[in-house]
N, C-alpha and C positions, 0 to 999 in steps of 0.2 A: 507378741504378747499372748500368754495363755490363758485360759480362764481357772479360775477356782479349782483346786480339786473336790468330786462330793464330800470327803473328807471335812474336809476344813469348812466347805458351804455346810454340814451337817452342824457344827460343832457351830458354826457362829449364826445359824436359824434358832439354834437351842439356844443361846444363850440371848439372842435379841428377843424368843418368845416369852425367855423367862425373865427378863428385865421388864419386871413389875415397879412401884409402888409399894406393896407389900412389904413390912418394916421397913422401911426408908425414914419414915418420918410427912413423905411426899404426899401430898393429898390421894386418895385410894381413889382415885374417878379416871377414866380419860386420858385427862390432863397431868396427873402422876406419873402413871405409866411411860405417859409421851415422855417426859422429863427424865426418866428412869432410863428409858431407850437413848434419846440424846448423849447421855452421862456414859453408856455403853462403848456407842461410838467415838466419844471424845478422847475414852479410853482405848480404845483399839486405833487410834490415830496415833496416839502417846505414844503407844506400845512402838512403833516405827516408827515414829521420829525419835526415839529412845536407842532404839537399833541401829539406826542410822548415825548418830551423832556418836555412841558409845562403845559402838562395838561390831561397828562394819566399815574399814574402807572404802573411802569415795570421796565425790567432790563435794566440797563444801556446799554448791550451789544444791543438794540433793536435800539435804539439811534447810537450808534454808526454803527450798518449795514446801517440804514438810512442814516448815514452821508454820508457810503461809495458810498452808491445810488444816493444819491446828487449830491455828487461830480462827479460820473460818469456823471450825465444828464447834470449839467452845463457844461461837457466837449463837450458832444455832442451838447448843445445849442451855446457853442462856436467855435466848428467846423459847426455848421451851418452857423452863422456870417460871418467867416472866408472864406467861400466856397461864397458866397454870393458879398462879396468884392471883390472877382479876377473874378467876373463875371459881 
């Protein structure tokens, strides 16, 4: 297993610094941002389990782990949401 390249850790520090709030519609505090960041990552999970299922050879079980991955983050993207609203 390798680590990151700084490439790619450059490009996805940028883009989780820059996942604001900020025109979202998302409350502008904290709590936005966090929500904003969450929605990043549920996207950059998608993004492979997208690859994986559509457009890369393998076991179906690789797919299905991803699924389960997925689903975890969009539960935390929606406990972000959640946490957000009662604040």
């Amino acid at each position: 297993m390798g680590e990151l390249k700084p490439e790619l850790k450059a490009v996805l520090r940028a883009a989780w610094q820059g996942a604001t709030a900020e025109g979202t519609g998302l409350a502008g505090d904290a709590f936005g941002d966090a929500t904003a960041r969450a929605e990043l990552v549920y996207e950059v999970v998608r993004f492979f389990y997208d690859e994986a299922k559509f457009r890369t050879p393998g076991p179906s079980e690789e797919q299905e782990e991803l699924a389960k991955v997925g689903d975890a983050v969009r539960g935390y993207a929606d406990e972000m949401y959640a946490l957000m609203r009662r604040h």
